[in-house]
Predicted model as a PDB file, atoms N, CA, C, CB and O in Angstrom, pLDDT in the B-factor column:
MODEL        1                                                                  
ATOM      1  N   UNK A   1       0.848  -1.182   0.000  1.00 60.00           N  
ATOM      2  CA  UNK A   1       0.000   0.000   0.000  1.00 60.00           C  
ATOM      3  C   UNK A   1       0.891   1.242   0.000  1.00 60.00           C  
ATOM      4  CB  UNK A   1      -0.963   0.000   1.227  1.00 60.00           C  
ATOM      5  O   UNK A   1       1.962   1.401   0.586  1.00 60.00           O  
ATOM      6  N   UNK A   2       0.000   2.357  -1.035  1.00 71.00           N  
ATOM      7  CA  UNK A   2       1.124   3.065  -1.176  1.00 71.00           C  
ATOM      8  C   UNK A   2       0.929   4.485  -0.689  1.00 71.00           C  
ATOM      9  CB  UNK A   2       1.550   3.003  -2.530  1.00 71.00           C  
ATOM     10  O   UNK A   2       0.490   5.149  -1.628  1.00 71.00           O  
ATOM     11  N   UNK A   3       1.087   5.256   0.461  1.00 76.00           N  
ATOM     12  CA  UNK A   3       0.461   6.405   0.990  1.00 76.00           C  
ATOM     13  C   UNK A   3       1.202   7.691  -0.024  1.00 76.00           C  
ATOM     14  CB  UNK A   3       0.781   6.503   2.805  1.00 76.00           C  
ATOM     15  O   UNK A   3       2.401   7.875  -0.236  1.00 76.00           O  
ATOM     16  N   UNK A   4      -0.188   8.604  -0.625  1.00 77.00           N  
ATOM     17  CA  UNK A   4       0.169   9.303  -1.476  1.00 77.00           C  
ATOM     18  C   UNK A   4      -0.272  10.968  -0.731  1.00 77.00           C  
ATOM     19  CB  UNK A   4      -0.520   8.737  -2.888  1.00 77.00           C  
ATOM     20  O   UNK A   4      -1.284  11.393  -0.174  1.00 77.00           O  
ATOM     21  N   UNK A   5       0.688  11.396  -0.976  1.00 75.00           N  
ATOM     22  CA  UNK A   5       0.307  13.261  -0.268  1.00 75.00           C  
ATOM     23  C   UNK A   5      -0.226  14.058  -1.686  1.00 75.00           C  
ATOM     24  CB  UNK A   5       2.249  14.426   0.499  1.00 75.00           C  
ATOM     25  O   UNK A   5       0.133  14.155  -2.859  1.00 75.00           O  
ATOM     26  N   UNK A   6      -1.199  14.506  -0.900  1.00 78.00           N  
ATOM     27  CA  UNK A   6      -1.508  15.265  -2.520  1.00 78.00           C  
ATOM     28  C   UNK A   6      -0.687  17.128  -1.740  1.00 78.00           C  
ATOM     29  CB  UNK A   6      -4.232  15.323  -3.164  1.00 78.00           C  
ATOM     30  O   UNK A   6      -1.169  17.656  -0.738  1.00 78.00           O  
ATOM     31  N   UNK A   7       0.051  17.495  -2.216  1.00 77.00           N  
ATOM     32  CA  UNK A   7       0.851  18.864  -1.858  1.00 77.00           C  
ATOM     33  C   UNK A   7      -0.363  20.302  -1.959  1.00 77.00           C  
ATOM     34  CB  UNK A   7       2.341  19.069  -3.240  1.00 77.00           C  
ATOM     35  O   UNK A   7      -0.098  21.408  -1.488  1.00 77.00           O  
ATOM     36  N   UNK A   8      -1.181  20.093  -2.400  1.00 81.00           N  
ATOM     37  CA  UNK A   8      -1.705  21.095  -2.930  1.00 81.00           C  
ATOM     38  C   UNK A   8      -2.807  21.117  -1.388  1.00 81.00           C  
ATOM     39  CB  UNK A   8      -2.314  20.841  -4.702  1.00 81.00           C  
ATOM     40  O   UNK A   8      -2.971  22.300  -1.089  1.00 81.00           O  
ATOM     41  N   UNK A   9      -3.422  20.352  -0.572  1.00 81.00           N  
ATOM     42  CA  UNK A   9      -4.389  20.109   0.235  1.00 81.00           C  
ATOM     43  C   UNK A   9      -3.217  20.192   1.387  1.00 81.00           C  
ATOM     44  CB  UNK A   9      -5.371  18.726  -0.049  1.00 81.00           C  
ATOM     45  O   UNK A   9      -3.754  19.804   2.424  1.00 81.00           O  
ATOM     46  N   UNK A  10      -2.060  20.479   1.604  1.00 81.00           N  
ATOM     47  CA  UNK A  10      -1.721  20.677   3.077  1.00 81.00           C  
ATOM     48  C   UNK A  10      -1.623  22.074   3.654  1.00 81.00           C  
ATOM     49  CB  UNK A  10      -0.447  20.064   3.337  1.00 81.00           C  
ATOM     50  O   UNK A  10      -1.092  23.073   3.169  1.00 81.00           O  
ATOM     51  N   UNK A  11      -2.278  21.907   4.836  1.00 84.00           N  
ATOM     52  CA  UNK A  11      -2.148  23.623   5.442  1.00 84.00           C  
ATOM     53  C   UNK A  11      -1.302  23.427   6.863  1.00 84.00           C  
ATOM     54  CB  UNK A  11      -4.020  24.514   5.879  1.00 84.00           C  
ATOM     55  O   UNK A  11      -1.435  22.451   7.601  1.00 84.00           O  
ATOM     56  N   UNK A  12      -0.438  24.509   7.089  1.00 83.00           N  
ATOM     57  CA  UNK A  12       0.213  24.476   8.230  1.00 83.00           C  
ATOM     58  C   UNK A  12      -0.083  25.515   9.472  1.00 83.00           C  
ATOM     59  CB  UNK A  12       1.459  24.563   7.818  1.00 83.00           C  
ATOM     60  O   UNK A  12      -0.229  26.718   9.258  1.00 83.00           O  
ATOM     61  N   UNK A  13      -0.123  25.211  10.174  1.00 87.00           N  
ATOM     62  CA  UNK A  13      -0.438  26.037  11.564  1.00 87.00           C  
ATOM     63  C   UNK A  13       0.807  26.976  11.590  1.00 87.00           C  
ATOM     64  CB  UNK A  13      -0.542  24.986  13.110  1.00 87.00           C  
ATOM     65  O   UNK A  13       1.885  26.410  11.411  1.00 87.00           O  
ATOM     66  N   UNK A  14       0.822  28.296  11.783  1.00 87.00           N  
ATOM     67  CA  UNK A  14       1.815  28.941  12.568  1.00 87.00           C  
ATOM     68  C   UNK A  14       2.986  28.524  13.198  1.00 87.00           C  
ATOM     69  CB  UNK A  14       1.318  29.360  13.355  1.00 87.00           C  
ATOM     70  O   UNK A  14       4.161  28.835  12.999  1.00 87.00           O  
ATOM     71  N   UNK A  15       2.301  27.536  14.232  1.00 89.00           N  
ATOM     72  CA  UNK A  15       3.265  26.947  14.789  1.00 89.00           C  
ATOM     73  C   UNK A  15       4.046  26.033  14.408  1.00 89.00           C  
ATOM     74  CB  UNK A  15       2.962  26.639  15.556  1.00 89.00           C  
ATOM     75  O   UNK A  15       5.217  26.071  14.787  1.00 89.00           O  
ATOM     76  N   UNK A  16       3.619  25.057  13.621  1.00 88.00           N  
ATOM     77  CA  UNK A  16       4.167  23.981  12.335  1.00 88.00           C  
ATOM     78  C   UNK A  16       5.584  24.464  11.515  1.00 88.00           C  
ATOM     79  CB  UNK A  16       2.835  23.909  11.005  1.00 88.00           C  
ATOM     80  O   UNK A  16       6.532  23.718  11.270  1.00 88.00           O  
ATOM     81  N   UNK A  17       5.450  26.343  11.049  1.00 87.00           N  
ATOM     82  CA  UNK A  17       5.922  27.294   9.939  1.00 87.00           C  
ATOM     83  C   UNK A  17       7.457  27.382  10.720  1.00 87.00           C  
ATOM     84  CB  UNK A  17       4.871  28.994   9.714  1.00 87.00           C  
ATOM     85  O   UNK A  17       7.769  27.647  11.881  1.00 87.00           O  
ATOM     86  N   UNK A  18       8.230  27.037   9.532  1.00 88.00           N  
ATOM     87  CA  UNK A  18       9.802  27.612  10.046  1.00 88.00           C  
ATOM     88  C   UNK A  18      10.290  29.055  10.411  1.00 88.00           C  
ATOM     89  CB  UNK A  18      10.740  27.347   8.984  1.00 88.00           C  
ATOM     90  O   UNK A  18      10.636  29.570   9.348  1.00 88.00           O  
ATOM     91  N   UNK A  19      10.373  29.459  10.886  1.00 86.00           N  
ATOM     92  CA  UNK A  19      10.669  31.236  10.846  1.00 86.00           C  
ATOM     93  C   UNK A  19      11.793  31.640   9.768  1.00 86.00           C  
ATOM     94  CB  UNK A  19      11.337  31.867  12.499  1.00 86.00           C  
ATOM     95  O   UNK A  19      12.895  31.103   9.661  1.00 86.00           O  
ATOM     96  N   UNK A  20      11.390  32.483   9.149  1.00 90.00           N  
ATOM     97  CA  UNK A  20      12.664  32.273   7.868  1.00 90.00           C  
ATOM     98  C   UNK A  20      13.635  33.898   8.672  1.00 90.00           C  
ATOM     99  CB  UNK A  20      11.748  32.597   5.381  1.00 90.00           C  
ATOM    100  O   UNK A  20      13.010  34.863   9.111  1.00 90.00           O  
ATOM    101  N   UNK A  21      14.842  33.825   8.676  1.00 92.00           N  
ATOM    102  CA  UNK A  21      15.991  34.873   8.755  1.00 92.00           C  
ATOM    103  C   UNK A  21      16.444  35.689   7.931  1.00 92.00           C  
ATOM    104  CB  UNK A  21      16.941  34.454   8.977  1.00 92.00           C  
ATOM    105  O   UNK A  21      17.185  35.164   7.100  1.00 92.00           O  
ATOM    106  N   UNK A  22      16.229  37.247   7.780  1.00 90.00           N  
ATOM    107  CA  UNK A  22      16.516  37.637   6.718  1.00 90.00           C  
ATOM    108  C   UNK A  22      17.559  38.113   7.335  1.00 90.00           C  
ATOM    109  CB  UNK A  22      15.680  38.350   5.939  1.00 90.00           C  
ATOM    110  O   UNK A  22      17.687  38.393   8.526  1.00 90.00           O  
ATOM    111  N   UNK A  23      18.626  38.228   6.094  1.00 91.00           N  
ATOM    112  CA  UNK A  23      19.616  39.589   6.203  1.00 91.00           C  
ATOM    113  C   UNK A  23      20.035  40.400   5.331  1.00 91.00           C  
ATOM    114  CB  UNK A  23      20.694  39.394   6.601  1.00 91.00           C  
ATOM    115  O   UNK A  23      19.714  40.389   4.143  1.00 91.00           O  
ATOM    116  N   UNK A  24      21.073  41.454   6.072  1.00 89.00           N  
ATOM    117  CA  UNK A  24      21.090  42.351   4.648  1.00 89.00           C  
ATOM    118  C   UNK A  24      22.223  42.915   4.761  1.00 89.00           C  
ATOM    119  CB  UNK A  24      19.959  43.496   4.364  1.00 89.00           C  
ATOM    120  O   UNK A  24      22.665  42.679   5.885  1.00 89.00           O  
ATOM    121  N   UNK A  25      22.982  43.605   4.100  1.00 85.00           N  
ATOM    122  CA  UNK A  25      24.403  44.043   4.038  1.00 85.00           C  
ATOM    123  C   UNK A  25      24.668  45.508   5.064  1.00 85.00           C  
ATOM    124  CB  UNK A  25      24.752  44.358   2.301  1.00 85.00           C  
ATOM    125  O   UNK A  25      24.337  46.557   4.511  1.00 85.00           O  
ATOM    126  N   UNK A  26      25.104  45.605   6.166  1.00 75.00           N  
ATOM    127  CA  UNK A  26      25.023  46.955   6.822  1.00 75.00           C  
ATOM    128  C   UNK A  26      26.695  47.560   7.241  1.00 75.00           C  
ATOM    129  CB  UNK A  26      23.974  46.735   8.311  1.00 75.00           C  
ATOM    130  O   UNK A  26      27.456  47.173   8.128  1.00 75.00           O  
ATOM    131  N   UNK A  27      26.841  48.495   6.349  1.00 77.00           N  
ATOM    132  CA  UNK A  27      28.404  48.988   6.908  1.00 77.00           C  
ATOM    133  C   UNK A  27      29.559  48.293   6.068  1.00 77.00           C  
ATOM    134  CB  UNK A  27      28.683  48.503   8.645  1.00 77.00           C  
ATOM    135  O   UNK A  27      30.676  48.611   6.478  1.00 77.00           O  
ATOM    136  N   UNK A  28      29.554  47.323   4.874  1.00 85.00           N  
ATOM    137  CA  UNK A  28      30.344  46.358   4.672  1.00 85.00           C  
ATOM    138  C   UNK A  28      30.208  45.021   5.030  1.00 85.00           C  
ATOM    139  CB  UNK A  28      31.226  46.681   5.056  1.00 85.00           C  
ATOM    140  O   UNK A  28      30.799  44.227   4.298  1.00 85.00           O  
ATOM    141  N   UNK A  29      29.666  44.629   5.842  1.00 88.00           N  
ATOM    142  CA  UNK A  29      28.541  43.294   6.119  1.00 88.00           C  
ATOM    143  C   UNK A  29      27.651  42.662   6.406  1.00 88.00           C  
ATOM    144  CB  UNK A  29      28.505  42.832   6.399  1.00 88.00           C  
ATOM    145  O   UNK A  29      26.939  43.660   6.526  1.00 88.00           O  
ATOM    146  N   UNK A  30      26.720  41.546   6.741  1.00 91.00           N  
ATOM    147  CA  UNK A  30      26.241  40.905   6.751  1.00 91.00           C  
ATOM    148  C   UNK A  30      25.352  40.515   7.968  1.00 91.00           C  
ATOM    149  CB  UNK A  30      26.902  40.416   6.321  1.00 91.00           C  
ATOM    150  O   UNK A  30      25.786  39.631   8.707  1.00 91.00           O  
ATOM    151  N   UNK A  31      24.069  41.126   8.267  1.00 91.00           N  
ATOM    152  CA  UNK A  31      23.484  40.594   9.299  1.00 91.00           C  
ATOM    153  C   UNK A  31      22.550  40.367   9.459  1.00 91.00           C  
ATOM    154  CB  UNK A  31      23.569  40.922  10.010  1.00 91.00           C  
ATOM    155  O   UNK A  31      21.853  40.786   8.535  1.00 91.00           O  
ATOM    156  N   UNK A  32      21.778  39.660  10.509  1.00 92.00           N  
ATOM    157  CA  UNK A  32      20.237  39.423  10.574  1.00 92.00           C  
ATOM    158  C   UNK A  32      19.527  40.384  10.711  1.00 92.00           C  
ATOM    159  CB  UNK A  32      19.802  38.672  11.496  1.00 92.00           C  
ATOM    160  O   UNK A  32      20.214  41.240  11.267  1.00 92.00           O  
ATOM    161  N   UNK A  33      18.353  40.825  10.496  1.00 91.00           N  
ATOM    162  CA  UNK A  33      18.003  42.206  10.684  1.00 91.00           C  
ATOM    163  C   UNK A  33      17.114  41.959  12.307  1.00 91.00           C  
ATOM    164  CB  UNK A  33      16.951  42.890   9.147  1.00 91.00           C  
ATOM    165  O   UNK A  33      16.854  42.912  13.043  1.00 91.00           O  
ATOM    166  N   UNK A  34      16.759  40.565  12.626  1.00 91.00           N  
ATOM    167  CA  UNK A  34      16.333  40.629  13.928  1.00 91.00           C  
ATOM    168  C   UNK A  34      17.118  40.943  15.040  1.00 91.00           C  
ATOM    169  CB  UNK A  34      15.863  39.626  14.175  1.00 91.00           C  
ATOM    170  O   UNK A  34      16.613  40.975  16.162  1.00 91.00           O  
ATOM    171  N   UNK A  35      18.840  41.283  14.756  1.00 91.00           N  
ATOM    172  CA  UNK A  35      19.305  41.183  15.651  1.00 91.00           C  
ATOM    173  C   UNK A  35      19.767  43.170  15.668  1.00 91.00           C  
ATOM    174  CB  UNK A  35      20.356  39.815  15.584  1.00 91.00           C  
ATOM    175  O   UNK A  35      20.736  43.636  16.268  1.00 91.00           O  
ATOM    176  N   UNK A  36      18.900  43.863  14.962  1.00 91.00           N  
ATOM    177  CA  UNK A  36      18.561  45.201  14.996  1.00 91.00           C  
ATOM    178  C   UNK A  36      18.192  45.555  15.833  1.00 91.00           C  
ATOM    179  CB  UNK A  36      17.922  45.613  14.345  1.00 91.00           C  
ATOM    180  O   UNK A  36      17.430  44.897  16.542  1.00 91.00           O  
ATOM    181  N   UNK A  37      18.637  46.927  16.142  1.00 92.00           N  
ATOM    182  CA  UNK A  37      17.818  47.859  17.299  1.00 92.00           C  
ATOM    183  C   UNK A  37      16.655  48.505  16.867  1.00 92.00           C  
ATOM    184  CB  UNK A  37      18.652  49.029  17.867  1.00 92.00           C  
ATOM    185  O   UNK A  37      16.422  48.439  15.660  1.00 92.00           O  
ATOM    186  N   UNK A  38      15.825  49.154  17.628  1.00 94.00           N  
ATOM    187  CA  UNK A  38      14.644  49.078  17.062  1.00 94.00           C  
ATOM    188  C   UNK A  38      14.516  50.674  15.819  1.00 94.00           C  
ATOM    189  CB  UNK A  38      13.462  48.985  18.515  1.00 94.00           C  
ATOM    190  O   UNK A  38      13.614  50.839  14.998  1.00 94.00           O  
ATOM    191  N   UNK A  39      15.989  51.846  16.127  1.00 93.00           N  
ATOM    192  CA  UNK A  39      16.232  52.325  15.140  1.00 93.00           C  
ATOM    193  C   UNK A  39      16.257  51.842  13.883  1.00 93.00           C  
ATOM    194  CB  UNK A  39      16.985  52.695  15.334  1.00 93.00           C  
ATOM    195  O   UNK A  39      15.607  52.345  12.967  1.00 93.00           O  
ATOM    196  N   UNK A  40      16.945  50.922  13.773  1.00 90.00           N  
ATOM    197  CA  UNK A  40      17.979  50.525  12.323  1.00 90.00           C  
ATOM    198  C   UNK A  40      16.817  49.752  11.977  1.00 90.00           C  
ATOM    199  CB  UNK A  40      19.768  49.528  12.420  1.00 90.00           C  
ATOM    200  O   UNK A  40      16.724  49.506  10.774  1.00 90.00           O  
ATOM    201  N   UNK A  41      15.892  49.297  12.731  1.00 91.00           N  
ATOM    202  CA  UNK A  41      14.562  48.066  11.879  1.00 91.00           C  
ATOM    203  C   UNK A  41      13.737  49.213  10.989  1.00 91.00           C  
ATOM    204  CB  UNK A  41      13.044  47.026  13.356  1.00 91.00           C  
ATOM    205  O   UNK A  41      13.315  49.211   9.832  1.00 91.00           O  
ATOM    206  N   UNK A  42      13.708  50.069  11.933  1.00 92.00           N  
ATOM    207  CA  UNK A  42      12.480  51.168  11.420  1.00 92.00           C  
ATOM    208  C   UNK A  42      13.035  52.018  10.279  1.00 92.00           C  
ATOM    209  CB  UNK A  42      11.959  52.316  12.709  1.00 92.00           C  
ATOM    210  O   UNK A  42      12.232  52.623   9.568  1.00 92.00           O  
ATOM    211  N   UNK A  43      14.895  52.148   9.952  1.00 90.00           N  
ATOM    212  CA  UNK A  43      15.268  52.732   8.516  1.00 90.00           C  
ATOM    213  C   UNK A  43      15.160  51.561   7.467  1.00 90.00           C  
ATOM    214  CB  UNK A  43      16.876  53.379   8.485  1.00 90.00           C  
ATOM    215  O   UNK A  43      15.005  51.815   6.272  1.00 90.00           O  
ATOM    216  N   UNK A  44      15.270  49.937   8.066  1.00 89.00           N  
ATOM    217  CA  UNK A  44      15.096  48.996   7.075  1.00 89.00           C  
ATOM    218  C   UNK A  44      13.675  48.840   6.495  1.00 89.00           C  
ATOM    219  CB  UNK A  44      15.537  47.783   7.589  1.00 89.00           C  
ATOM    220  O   UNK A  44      13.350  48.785   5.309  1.00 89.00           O  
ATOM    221  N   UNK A  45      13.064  48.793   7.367  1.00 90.00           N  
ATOM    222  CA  UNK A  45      11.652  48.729   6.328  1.00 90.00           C  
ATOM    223  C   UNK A  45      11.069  49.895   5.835  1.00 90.00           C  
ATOM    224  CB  UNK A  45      10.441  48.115   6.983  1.00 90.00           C  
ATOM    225  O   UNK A  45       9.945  49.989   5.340  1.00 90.00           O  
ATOM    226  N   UNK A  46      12.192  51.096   6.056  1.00 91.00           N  
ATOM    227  CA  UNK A  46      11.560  52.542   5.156  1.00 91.00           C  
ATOM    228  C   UNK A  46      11.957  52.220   3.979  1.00 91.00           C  
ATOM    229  CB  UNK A  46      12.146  54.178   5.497  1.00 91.00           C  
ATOM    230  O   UNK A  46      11.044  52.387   3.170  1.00 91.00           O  
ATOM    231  N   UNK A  47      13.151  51.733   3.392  1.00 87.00           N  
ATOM    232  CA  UNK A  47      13.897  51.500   2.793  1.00 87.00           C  
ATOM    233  C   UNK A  47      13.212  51.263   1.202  1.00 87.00           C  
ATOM    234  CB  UNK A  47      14.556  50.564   3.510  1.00 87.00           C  
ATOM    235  O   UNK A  47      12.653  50.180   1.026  1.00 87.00           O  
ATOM    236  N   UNK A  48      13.239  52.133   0.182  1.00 83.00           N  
ATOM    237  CA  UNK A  48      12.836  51.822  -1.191  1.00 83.00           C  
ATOM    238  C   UNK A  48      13.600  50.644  -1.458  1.00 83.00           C  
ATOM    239  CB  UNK A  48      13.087  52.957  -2.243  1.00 83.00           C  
ATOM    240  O   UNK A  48      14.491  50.360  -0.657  1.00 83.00           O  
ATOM    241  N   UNK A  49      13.291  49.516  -2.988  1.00 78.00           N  
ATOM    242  CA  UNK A  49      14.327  48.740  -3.322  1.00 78.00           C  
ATOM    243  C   UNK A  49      14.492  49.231  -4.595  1.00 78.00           C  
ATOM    244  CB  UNK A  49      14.155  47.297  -3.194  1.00 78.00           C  
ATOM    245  O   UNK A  49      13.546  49.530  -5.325  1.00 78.00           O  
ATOM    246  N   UNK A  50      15.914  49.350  -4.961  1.00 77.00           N  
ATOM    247  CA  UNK A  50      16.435  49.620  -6.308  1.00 77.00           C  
ATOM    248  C   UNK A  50      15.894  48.679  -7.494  1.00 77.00           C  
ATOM    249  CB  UNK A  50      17.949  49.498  -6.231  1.00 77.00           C  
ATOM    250  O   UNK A  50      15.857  47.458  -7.348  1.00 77.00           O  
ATOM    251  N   UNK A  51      15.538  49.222  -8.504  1.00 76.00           N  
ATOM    252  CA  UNK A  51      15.329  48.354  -9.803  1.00 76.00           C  
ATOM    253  C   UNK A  51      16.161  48.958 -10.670  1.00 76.00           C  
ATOM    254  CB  UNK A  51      13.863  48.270 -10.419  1.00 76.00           C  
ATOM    255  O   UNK A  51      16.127  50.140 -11.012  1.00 76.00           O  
ATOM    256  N   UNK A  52      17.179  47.822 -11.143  1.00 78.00           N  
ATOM    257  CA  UNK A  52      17.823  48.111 -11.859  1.00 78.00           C  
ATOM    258  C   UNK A  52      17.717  48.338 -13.334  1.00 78.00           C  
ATOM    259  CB  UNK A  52      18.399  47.556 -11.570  1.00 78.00           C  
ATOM    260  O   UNK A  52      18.668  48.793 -13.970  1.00 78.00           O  
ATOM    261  N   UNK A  53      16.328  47.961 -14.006  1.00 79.00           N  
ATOM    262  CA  UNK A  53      15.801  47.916 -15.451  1.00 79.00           C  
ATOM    263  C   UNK A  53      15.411  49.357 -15.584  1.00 79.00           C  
ATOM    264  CB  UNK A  53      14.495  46.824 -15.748  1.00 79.00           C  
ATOM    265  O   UNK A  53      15.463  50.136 -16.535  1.00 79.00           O  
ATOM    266  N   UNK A  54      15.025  49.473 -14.405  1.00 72.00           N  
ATOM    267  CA  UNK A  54      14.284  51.615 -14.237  1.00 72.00           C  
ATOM    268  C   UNK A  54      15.621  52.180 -14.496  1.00 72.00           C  
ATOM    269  CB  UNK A  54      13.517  52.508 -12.090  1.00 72.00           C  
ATOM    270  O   UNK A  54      15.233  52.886 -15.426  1.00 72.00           O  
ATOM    271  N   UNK A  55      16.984  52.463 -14.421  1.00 70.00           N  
ATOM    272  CA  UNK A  55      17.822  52.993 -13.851  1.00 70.00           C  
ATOM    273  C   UNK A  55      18.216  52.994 -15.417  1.00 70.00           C  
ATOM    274  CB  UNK A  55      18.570  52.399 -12.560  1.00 70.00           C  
ATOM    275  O   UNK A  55      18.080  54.003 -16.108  1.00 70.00           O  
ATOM    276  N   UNK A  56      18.561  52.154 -15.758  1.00 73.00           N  
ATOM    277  CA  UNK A  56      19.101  51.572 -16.910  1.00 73.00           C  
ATOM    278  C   UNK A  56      18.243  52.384 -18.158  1.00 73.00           C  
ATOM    279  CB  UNK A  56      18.904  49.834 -16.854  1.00 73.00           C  
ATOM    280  O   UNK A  56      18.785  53.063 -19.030  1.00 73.00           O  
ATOM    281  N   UNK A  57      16.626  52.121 -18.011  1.00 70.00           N  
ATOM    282  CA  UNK A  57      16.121  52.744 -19.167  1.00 70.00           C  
ATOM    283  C   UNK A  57      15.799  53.986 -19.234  1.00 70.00           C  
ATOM    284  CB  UNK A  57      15.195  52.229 -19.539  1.00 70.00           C  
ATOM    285  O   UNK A  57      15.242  54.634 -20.120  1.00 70.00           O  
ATOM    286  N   UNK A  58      16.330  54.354 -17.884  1.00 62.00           N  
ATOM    287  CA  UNK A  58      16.265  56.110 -17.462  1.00 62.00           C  
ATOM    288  C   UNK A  58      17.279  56.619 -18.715  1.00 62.00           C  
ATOM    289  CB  UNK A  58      17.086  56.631 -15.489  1.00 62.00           C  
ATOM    290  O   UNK A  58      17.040  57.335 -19.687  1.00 62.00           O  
ATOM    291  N   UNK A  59      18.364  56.022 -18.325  1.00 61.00           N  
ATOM    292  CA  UNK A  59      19.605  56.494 -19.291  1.00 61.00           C  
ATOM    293  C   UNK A  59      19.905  56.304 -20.378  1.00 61.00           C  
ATOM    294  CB  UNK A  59      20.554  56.247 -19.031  1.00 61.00           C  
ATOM    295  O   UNK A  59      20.841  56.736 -21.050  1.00 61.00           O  
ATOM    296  N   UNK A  60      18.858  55.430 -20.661  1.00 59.00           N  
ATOM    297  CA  UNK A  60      18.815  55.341 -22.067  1.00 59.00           C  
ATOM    298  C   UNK A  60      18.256  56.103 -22.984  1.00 59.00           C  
ATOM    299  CB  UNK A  60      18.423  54.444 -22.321  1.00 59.00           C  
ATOM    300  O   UNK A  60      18.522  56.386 -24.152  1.00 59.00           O  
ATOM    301  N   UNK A  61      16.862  56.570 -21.714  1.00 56.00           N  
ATOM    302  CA  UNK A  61      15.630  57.279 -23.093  1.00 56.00           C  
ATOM    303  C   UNK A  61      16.401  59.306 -22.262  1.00 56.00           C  
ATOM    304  CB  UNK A  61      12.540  56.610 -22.553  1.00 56.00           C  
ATOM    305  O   UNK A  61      15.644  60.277 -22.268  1.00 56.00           O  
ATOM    306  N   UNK A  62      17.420  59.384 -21.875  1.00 52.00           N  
ATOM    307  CA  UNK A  62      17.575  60.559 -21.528  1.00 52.00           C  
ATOM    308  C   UNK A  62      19.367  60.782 -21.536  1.00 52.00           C  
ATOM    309  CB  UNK A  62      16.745  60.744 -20.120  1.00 52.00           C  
ATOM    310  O   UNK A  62      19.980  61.444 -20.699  1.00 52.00           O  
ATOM    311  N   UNK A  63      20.030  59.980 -22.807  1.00 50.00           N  
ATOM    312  CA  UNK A  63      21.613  60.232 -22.675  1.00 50.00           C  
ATOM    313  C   UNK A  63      22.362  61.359 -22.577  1.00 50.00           C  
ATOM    314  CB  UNK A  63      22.179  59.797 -23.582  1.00 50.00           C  
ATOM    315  O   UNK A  63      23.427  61.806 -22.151  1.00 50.00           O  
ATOM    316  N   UNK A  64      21.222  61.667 -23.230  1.00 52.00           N  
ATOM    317  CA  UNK A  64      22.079  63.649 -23.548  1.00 52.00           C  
ATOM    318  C   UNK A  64      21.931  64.677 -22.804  1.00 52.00           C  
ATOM    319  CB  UNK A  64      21.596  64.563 -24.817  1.00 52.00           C  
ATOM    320  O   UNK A  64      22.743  65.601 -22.837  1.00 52.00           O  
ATOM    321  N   UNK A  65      20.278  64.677 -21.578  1.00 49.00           N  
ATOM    322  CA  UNK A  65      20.337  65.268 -20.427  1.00 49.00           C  
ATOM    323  C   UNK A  65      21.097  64.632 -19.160  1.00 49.00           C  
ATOM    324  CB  UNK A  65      19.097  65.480 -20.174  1.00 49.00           C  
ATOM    325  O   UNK A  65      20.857  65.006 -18.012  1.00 49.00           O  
ATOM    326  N   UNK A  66      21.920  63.758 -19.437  1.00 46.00           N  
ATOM    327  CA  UNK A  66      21.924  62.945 -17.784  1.00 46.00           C  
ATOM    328  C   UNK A  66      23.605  63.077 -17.741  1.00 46.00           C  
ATOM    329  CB  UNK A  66      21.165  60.792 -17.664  1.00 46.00           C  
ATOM    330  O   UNK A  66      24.472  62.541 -18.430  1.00 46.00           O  
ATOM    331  N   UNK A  67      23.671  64.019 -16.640  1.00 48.00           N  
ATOM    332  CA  UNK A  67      25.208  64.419 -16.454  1.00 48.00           C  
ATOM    333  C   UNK A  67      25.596  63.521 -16.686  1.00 48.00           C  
ATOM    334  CB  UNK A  67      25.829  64.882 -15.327  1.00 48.00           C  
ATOM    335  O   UNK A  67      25.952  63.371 -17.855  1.00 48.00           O  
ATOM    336  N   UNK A  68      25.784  62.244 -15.612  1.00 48.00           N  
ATOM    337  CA  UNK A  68      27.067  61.063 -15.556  1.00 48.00           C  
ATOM    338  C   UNK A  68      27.088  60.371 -16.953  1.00 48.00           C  
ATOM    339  CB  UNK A  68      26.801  59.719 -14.266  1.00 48.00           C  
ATOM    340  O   UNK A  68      28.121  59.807 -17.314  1.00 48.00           O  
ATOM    341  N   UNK A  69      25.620  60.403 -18.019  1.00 46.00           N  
ATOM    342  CA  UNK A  69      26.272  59.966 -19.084  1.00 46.00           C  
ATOM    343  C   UNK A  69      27.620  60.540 -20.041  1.00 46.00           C  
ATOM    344  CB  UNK A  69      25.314  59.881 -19.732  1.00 46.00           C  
ATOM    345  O   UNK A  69      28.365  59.720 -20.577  1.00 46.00           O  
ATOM    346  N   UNK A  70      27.806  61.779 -20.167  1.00 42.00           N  
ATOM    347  CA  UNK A  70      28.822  62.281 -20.152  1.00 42.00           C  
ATOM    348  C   UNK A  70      30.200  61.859 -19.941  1.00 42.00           C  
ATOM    349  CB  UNK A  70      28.588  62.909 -19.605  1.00 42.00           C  
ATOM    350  O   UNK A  70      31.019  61.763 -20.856  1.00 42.00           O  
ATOM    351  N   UNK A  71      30.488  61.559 -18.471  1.00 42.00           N  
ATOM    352  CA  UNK A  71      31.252  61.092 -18.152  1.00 42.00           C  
ATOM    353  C   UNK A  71      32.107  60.118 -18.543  1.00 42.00           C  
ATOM    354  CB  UNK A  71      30.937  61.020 -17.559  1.00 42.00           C  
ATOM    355  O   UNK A  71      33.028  59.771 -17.802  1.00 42.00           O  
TER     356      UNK A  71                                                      
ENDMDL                                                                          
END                                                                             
């Protein structure tokens, strides 16, 4: 007999759930952000995230106004 899990029908309790660890680069390295003070949590989640495709097609559709293209 062959016991089959169907993946799609399992739900997990909270308590069941792994806690996942994030980190992030601060100063030159590498840390958990739980192990933040409650300053440095509150500039991390102000924090915009860079897209680099925006940046890129900024300078593309604007070569001739954009100082550093110049450069």
């Amino acid at each position: 007999m062959t016991n089959v899990i169907d993946i799609n029908n399992i739900a997990l309790t909270d308590a069941e759930r792994q806690p996942c660890e994030v980190w992030t680069r601060v100063m030159g390295y590498h840390r958990p952000v739980s192990e933040f003070n409650r300053g440095k949590k509150s500039e991390y989640y102000s924090r915009l995230c860079f897209a680099e495709e925006k940046a890129v097609s900024h300078l593309d559709n604007n070569a001739e106004t954009c100082a550093c293209a110049a450069e």
